[in-house]
C-alpha positions in Angstrom: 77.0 136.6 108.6 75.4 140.4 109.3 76.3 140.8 105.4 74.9 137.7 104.2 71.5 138.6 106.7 71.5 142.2 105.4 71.5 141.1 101.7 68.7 138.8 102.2 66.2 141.4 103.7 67.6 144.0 101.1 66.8 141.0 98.1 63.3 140.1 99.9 62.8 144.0 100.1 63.7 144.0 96.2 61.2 141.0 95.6 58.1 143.1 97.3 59.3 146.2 95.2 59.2 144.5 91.9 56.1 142.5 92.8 54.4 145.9 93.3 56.1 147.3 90.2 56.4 145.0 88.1 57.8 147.1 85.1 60.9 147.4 87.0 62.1 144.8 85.5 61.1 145.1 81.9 65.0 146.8 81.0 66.1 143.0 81.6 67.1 140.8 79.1 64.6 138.1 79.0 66.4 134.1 79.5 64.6 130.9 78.0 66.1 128.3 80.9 65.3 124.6 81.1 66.7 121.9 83.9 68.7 120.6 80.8 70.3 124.1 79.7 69.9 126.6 82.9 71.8 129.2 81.2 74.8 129.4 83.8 71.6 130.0 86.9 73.2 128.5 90.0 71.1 125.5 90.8 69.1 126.8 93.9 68.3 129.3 91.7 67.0 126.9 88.8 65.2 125.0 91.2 63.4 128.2 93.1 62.2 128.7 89.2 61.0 125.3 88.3 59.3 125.3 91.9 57.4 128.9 91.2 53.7 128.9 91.1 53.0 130.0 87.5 49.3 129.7 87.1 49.1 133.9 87.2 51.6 135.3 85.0 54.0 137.0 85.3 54.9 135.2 88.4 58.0 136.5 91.5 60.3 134.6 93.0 63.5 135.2 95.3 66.2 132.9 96.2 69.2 133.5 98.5 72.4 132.3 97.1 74.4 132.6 100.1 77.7 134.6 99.7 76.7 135.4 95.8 73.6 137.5 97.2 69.9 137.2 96.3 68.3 136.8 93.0 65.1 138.3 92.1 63.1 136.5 89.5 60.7 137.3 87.2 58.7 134.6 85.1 56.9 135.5 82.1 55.6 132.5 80.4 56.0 128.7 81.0 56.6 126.6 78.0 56.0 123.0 77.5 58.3 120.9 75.7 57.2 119.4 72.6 58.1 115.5 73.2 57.9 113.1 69.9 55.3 110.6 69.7 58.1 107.9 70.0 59.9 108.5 72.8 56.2 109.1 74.9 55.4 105.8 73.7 58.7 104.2 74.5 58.7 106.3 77.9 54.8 106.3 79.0 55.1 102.4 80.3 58.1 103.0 82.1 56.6 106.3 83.9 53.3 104.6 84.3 54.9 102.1 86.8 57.3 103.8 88.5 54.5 106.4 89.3 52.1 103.3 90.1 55.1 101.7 92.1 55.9 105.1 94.7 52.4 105.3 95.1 52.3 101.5 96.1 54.9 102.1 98.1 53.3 105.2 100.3 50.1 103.6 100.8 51.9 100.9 102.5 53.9 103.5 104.5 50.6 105.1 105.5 49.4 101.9 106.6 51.9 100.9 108.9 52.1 104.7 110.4 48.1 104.4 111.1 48.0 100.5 112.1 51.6 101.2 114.2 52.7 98.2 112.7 55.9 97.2 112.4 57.5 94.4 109.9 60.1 92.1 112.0 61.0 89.5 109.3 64.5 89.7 108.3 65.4 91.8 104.5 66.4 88.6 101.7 
């Protein structure tokens, strides 16, 4: 447990390093990674990525992976897939109500947290 603590301070010291340096990095290969090919990135790792604020590039992040240590990212640039006029027709509908459904859905749960109501009748 004192390893796995001292790796984490010695990866978060990294992260402020390269954040100050960023050219410490730049000896790297460079990885394209997507949520459908991650490249062999563990998935904490994938998801610390995908969760990065990436409106100044390039953009730090660090993840602790537990006994496999602590990853220091670097982003570069964010890409956004092309998607075929097709499959956002097909697929825009679909989105448009599930979105318009979970925000249904937490407007009523807002409701009943601020009115401290509470629904009795029985589930059909």
């Amino acid at each position: 447990e004192q390893a796995l603590a001292k790796a984490r301070e010695a990866g978060q010291a990294r992260l402020a390093a390269v954040k100050a340096q960023p050219a410490e990095l730049d000896k790297l290969p460079p990885a394209v990674v997507s949520r459908p090919q991650p490249m062999g990135l563990p998935r904490e790792l994938l998801d610390a990525v995908m969760r990065t604020e990436a409106s100044t590039l390039p953009a730090f992040t660090g993840v602790d992976l537990g006994s496999n240590g602590y990853a220091v990212v670097r982003i570069d640039s964010v890409k956004t897939p092309d998607i075929p006029a097709p499959i956002k027709a097909q697929w825009g509908p679909q989105l448009a109500q599930a979105y318009s459904a979970a925000e249904s859905q937490l407007y009523y749960e807002a409701l009943k947290k601020r009115l401290d109501v509470q629904i009795k009748a029985p589930k059909p």
